[in-house]
C-alpha positions as CSV (number, residue, x, y, z in Angstrom):
1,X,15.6,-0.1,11.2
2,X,18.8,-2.0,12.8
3,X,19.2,-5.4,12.8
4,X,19.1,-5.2,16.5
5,X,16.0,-2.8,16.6
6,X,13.2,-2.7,14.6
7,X,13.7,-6.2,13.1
8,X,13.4,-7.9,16.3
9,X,9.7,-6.3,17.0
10,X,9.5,-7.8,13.8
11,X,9.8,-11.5,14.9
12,X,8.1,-11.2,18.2
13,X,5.2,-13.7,18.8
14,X,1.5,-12.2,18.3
15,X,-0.8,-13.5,20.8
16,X,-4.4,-13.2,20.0
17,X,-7.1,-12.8,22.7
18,X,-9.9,-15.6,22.6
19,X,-12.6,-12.8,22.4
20,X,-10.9,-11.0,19.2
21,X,-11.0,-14.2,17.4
22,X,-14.7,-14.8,18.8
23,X,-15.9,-11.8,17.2
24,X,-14.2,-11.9,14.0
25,X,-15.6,-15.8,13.8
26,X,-18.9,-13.9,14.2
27,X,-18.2,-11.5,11.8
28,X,-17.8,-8.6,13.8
29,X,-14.8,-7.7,15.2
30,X,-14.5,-3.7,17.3
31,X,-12.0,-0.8,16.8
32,X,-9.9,-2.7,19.6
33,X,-9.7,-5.7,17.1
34,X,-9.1,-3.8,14.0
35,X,-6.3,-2.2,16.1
36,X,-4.6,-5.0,16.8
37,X,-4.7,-6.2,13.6
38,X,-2.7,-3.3,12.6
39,X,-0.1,-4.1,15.3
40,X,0.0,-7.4,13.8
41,X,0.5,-6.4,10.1
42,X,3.2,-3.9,11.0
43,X,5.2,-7.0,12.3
44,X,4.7,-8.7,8.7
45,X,5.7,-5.4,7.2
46,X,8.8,-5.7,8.6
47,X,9.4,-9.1,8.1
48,X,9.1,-8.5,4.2
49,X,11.3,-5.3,4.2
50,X,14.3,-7.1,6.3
51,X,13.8,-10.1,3.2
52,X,14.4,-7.0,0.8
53,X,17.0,-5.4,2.7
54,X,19.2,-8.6,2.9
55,X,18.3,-8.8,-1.0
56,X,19.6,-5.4,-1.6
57,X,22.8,-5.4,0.8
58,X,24.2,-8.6,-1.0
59,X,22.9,-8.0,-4.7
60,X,25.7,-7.1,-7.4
61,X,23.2,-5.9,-9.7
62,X,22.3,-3.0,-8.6
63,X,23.6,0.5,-9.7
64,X,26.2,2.1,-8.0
65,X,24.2,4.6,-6.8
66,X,21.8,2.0,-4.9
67,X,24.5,0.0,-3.7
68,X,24.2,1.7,-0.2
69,X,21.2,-0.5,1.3
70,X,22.8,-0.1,4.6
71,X,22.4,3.4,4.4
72,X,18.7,3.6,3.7
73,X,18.2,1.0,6.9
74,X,19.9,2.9,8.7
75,X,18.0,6.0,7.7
76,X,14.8,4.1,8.1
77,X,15.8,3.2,11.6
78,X,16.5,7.2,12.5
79,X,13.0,8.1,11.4
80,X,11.8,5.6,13.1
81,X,13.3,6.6,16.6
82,X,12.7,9.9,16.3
83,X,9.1,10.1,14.8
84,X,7.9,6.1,15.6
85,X,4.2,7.5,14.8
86,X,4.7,8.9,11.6
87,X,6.7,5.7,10.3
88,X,4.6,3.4,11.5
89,X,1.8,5.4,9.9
90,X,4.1,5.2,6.7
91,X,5.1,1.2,7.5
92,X,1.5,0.5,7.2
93,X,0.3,2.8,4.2
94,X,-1.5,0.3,1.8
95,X,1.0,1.2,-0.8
96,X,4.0,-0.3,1.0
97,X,2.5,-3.9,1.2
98,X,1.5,-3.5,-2.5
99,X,4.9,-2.8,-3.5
100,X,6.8,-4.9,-0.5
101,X,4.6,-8.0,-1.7
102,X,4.9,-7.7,-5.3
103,X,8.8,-7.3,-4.9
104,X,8.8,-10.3,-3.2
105,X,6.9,-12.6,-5.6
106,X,9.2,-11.5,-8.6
107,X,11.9,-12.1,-6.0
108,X,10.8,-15.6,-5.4
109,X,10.4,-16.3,-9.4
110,X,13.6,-15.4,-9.6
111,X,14.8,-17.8,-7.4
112,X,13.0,-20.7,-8.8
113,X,14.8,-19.6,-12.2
114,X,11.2,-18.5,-13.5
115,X,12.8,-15.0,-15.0
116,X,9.8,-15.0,-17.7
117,X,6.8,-15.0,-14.6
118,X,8.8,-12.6,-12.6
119,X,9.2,-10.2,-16.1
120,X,7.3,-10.7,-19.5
121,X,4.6,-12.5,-18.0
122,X,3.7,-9.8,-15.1
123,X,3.8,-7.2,-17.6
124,X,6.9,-6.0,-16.8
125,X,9.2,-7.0,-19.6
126,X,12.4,-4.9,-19.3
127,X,11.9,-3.7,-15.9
128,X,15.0,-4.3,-13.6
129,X,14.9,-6.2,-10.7
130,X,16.6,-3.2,-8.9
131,X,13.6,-1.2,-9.7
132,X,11.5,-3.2,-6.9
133,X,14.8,-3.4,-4.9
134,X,14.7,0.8,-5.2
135,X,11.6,1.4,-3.6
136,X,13.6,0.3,-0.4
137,X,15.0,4.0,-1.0
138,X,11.8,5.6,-1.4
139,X,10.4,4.3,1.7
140,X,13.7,5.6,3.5
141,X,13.4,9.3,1.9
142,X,9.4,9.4,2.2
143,X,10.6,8.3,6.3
144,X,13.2,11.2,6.5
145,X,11.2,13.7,5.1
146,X,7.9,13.1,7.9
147,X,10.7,12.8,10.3
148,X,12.3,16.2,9.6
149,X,15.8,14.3,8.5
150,X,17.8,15.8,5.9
151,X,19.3,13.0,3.3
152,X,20.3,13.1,-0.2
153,X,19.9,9.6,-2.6
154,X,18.8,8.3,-5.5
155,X,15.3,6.9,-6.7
156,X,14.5,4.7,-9.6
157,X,11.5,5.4,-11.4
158,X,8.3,3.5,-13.7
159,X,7.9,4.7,-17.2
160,X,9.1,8.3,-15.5
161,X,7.0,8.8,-12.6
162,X,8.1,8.3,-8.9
163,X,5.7,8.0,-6.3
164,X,6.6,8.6,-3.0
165,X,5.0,6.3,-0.3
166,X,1.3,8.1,1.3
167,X,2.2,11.4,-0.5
168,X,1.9,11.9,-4.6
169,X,3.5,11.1,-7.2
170,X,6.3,13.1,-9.3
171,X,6.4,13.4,-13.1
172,X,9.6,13.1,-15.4
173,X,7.9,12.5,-18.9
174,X,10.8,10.7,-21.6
175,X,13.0,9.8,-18.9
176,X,15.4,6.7,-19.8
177,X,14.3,3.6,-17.7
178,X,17.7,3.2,-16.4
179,X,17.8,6.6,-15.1
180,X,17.5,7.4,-11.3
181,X,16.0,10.2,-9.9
182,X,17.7,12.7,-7.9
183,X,16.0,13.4,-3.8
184,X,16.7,15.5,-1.5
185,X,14.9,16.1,1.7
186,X,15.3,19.1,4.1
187,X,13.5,19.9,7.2
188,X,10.4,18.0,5.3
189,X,10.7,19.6,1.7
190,X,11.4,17.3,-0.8
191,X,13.2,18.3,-4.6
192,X,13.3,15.7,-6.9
193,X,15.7,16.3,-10.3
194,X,16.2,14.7,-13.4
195,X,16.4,14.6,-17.0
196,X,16.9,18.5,-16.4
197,X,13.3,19.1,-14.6
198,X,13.0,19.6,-11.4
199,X,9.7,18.9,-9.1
200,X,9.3,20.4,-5.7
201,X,7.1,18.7,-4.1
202,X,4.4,21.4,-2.2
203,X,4.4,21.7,1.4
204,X,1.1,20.2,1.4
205,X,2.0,16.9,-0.6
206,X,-1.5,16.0,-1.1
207,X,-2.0,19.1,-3.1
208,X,-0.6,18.9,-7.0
209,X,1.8,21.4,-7.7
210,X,4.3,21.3,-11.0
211,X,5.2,17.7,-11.9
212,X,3.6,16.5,-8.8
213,X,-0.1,15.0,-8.6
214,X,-0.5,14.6,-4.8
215,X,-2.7,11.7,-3.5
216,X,-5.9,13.5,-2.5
217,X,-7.8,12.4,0.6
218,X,-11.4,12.8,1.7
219,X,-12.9,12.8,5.1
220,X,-16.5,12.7,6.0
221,X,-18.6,12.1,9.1
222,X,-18.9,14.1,12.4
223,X,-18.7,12.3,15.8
224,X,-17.1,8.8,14.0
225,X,-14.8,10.3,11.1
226,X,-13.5,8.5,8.1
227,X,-10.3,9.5,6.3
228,X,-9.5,7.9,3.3
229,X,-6.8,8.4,0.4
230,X,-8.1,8.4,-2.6
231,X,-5.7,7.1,-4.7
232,X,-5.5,7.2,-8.4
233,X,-2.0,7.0,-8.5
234,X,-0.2,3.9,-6.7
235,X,1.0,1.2,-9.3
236,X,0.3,-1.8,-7.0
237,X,-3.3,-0.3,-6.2
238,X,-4.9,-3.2,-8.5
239,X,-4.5,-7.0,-7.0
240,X,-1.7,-8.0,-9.4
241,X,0.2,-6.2,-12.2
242,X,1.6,-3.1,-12.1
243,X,-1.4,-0.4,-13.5
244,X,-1.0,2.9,-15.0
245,X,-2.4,5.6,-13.0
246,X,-5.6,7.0,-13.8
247,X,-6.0,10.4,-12.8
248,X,-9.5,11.6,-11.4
249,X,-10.7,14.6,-12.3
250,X,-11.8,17.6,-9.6
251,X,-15.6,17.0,-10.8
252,X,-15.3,13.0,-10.2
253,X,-13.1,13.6,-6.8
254,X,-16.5,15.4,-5.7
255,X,-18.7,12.9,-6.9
256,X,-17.0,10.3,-4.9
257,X,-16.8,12.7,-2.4
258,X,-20.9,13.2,-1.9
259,X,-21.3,9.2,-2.3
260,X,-19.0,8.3,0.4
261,X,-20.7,10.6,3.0
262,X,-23.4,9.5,1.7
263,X,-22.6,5.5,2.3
264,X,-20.8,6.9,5.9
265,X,-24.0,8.5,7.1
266,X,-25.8,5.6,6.2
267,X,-23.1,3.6,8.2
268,X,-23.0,5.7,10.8
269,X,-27.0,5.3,11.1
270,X,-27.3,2.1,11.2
271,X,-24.4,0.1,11.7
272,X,-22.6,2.2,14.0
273,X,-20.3,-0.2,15.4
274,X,-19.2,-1.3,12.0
275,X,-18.5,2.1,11.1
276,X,-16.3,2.8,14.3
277,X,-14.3,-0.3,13.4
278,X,-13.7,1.0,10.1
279,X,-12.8,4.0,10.7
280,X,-9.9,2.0,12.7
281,X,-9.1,0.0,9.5
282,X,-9.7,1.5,6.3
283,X,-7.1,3.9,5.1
284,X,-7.3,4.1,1.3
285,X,-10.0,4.3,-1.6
286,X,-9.3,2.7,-5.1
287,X,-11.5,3.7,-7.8
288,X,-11.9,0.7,-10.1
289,X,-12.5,1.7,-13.8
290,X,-15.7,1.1,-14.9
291,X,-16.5,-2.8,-16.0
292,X,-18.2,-4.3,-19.3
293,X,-21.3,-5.2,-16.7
294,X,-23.6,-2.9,-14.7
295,X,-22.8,-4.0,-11.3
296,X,-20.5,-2.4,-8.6
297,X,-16.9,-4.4,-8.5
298,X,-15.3,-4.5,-5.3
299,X,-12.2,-6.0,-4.2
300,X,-9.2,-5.8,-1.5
301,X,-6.0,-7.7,-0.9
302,X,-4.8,-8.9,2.6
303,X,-1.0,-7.2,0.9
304,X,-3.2,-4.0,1.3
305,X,-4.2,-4.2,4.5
306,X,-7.0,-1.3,5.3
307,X,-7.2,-0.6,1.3
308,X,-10.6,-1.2,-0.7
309,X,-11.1,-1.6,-4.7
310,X,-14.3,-0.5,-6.1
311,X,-15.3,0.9,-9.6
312,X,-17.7,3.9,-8.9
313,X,-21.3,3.0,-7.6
314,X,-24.7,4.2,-8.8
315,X,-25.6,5.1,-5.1
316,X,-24.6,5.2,-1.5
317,X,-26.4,2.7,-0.2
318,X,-24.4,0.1,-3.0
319,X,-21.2,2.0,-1.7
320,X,-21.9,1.2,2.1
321,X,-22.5,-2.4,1.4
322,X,-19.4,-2.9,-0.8
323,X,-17.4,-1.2,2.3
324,X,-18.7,-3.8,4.8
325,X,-18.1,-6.5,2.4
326,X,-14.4,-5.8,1.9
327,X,-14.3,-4.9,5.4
328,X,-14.9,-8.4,6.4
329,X,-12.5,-9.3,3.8
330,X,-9.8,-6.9,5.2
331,X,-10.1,-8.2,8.9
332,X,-10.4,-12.1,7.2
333,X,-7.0,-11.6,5.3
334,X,-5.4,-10.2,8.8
335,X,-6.6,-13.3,10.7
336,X,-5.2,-15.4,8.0
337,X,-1.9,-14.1,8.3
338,X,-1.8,-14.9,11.9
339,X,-3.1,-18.5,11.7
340,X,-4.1,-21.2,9.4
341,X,-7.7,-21.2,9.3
342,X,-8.2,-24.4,6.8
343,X,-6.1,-28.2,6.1
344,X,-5.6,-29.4,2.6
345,X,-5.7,-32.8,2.0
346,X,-4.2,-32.2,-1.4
347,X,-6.7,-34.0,-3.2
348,X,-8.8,-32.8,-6.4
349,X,-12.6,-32.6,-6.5
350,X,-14.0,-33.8,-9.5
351,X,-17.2,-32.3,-10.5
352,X,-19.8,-35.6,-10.7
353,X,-21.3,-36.0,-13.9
354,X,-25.1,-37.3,-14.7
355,X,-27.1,-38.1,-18.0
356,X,-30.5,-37.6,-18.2
């Protein structure tokens, strides 16, 4: 990704057609529209990496093996040219605007000299700013390795564990939290090393091998097919705060499993052009743990874009209709970040009071 390159599709001016916001005012809103939505939110993907590659090539702080930001843009910007699909598959992977737009919020607490929002009070008291800043290398390495690219570098980790962008996650329990992780990529496989283990990730990531959990992935449907990661892994998977994972087991993988082709076939049936739109749009599956209540919880962020929240459902018909719902709020948080939907007139609205 070179200045001159990637980062000016990044500022180009989105146009919307007058029928794509006519159906998403009505709700609806086709594969064509989800699609360009994605085109959209690739551009705001790379607007918040260049932020956090500017941050990164002129910080002092971080270590000396990180302090080659350059390199991993210029990395980024090989994979790119040589396998554009596969990055921008990886550019938009729900787990990149989790982290991207978390990075930048403590970034911008920083700079209003708020250090206590942008540590102790997100729940991340003692973790580095150069942590956030490092991801910048993950998303390089997890790039080369699609790509084919053979690189070398560094990673830092979160309480020992390094996930890798759309793939897994790799394991280094007791490892010192300001240690990095060793990477290297060749022809696509991928070692990790450090603290004297060593984790190669399998040649199918999404399968768990040694000190790797991959990030599992489940498709269902026939003539309209839905894939969907299903992750238990990512730390920015929740809408704030960094969460541990929270590893399914085979059993509850299958049970999700039967009730999303269940909800799908239900889709399919009778919503079908909801369902081709979403199978357009929705990329990733969060199971939710399980709330004091009895009801389904569903929730997405517009950071996540084509990523859905939702603590596990008694049936598939309560699964299909939290899809559509966070569907709508999926395509409403992409509009939003194209135009301002709404004025404020920046005055408060009292609640009126009565006595009987």
């Amino acid at each position: 990704m070179s200045n001159s390159g990637a980062l000016q599709d990044a500022v180009a001016k989105h146009r919307m057609p007058g029928s794509y916001f006519a159906e998403l005012s009505a709700g609806r809103g086709d594969s064509a529209v989800i699609r360009y939505l994605r085109k959209t939110e690739r551009s705001r993907r790379l607007v918040a990496l260049g932020l956090l590659f500017e941050e990164a090539e002129n910080s002092t702080h971080l270590p000396p093996q990180l302090r080659h930001a350059s390199e991993a843009r210029h990395v980024l910007a090989q994979a790119q040219s040589g396998a554009r699909d596969e990055t921008d598959r990886l550019l938009l992977h729900p787990q990149v605007g989790g982290w991207a737009s978390y990075a930048l919020r403590r970034r911008g607490a920083r700079e209003a000299g708020r250090a206590d929002v942008a540590d102790a009070a997100s729940g991340e008291a003692g973790v580095a700013a150069w942590v956030d800043l490092g991801g910048l290398f993950t998303l390089a390495f997890v790039a080369a390795a699609l790509a084919g690219l053979s690189w070398r570098t560094s990673l830092p980790h979160r309480d020992g564990r390094v996930r890798l962008f759309g793939l897994g996650m790799a394991r280094f329990p007791g490892l010192a939290a300001d240690a990095l992780v060793e990477a290297e990529t060749v022809s696509g496989r991928i070692t990790l090393r450090a603290g004297g283990m060593e984790v190669v990730v399998p040649q199918s990531p999404h399968q768990d091998g040694d000190g790797w959990w991959g990030l599992r992935h489940l498709s269902v449907g026939d003539d309209v097919r839905l894939t969907v990661a299903l992750d238990d892994l990512d730390p920015f998977r929740d809408l704030a705060d960094p969460v541990e994972p929270d590893r399914l087991s085979d059993a509850q993988v299958e049970e999700w499993r039967v009730l999303l082709e269940g909800a799908w076939d239900i889709l399919c049936r009778h919503h079908r052009d909801t369902a081709e739109a979403m199978a357009a749009g929705v990329v990733s599956l969060a199971p939710l743990p399980l709330g004091d209540g009895l009801e389904t919880r569903s929730a997405s962020s517009g950071e996540s874009f084509g990523s859905i929240m939702v603590s596990p459902p008694p049936d598939a018909v309560t699964l299909a209709v939290s899809l559509v719902h966070e569907f709508n709020h999926i395509k409403l948080g992409g509009l939003m970040h194209l135009m301002k939907l709404t004025e404020d007139d920046e005055t408060a609205t009292m609640p009126s009071s009565s006595s009987s």
